[in-house]
C-alpha positions in Angstrom: -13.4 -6.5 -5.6 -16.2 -4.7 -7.8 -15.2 -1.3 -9.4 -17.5 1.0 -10.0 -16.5 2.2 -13.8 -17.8 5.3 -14.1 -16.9 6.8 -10.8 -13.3 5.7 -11.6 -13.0 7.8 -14.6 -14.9 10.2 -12.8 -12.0 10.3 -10.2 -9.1 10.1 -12.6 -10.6 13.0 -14.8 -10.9 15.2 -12.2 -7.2 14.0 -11.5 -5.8 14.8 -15.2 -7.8 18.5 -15.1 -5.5 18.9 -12.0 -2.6 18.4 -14.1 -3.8 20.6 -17.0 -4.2 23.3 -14.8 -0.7 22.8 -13.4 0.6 22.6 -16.9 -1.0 25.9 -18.6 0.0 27.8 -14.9 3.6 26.7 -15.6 3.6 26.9 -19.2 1.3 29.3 -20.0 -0.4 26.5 -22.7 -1.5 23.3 -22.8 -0.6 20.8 -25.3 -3.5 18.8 -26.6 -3.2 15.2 -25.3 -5.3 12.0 -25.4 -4.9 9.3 -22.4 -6.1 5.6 -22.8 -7.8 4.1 -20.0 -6.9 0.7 -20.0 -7.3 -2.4 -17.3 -4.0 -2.3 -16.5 -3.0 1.0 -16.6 -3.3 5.0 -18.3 -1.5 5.9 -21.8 -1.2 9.2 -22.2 -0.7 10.6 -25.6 0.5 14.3 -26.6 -1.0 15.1 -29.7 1.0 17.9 -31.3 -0.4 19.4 -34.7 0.1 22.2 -37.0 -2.4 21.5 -39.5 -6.0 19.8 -40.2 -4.3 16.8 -41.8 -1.9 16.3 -39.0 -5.0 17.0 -36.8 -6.7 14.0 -38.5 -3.7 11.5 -38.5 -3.3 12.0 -34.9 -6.6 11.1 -34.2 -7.2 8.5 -36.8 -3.8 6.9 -34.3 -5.1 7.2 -31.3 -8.7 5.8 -32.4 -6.7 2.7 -33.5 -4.1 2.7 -30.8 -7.4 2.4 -28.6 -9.1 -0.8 -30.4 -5.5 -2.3 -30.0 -4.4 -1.5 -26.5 -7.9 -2.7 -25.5 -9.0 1.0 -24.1 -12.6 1.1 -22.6 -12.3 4.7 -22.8 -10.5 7.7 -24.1 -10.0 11.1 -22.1 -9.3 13.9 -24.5 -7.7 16.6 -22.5 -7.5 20.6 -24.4 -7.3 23.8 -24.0 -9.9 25.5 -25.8 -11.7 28.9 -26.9 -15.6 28.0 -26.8 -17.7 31.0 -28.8 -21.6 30.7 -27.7 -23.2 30.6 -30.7 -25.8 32.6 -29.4 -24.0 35.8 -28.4 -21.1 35.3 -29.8 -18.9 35.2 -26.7 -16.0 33.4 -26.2 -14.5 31.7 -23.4 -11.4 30.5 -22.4 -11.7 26.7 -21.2 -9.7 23.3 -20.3 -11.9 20.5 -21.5 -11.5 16.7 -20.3 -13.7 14.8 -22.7 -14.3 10.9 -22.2 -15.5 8.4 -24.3 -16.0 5.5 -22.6 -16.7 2.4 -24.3 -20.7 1.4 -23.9 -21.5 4.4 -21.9 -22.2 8.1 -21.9 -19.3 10.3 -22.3 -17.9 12.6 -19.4 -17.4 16.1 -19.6 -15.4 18.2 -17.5 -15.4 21.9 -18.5 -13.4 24.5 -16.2 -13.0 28.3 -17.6 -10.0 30.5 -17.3 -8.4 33.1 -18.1 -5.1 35.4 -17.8 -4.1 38.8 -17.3 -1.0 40.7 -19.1 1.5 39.4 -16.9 0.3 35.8 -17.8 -1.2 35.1 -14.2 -4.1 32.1 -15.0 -7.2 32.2 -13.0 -9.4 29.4 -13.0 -13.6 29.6 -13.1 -15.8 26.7 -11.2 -15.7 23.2 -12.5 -18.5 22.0 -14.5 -18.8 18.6 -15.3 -21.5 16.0 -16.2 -24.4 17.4 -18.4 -24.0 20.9 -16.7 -20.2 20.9 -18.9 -20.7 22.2 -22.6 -18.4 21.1 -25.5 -18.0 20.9 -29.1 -18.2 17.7 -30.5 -14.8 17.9 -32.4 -13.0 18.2 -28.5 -13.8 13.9 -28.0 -12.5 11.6 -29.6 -14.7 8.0 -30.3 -12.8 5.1 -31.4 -14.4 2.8 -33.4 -15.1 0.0 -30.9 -16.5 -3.4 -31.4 -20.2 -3.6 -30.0 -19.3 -7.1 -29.6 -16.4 -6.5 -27.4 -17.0 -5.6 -23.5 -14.4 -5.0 -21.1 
C-alpha cells in the first residue's frame, strides 16, 4: 500500500485543529504543543513556557527529540495573536504549522475570537499558501539531507 505523505498530514492537521478548537472552547486557552509525526505513530508534546529561555530549551528538545524519534515532520499547534504589519490589526488565530521533512511546510490558519462571557467563535479555515504565519510559530528540526523516510 502507497501513502500519499502529504495528504496524510494534510488529514491529520486538520484532525489536531479539531482538537485545538475543542481545547480553547473548554478551556478558554490553548497550551502550545508540538506533535511528532512518525512511521509508527504521533508524539504529541505540550510545550509550557514562561520565559524566552524556557521558550528556546523547549524547542531546542523537540528539534532533537525529532532527529531521534525519526520524525518526518513536526506539527506545531498555537494559539496566537497575528498583527498585520500593514495596518496594524490584530487577529486572534489557532495555527497548525508543519514542517515536514523534504517538503514544503503546511499551514493551517483558523481565526477566532470571544465575547465577555468567554463564548469562542471560530472564522473560516485557511490553509495551504492562502494561511499566513510568522516564522517563529514552526518549528524545523535540523534533519539530515542524507536521511529520507
Amino acid at each position: 500500500m502507497i501513502v500519499d505523505l502529504q495528504e496524510s498530514i494534510v488529514e491529520t492537521v486538520r484532525e489536531i485543529l479539531g482538537i485545538a478548537r475543542f481545547t480553547l472552547q473548554e478551556q478558554g486557552t490553548h497550551l502550545p504543543t508540538a506533535i511528532l509525526h512518525t512511521i509508527e505513530r504521533m508524539i504529541p508534546m505540550v510545550l509550557p513556557f514562561k520565559d524566552q529561555a524556557q521558550r528556546t530549551a523547549l524547542i531546542a528538545h523537540v528539534k532533537e527529540q525529532a532527529v531521534l524519534l525519526g520524525a518526518y515532520a513536526v506539527t506545531t499547534v498555537t494559539s496566537a495573536k497575528i498583527v498585520d504589519s500593514r495596518t496594524g490589526k490584530e487577529r486572534h488565530c489557532l495555527v497548525a504549522a508543519t514542517a515536514i521533512q523534504g517538503g514544503r511546510p503546511y499551514i493551517v490558519v483558523q481565526q477566532f475570537s470571544k465575547d465577555s462571557s468567554g463564548i469562542v467563535r471560530f472564522g473560516e479555515i485557511k490553509e495551504g499558501e492562502d494561511a499566513e504565519v510568522p516564522g517563529q510559530m514552526i518549528i524545523i528540526p535540523d534533519w539530515d539531507t542524507e536521511v529520507c523516510h
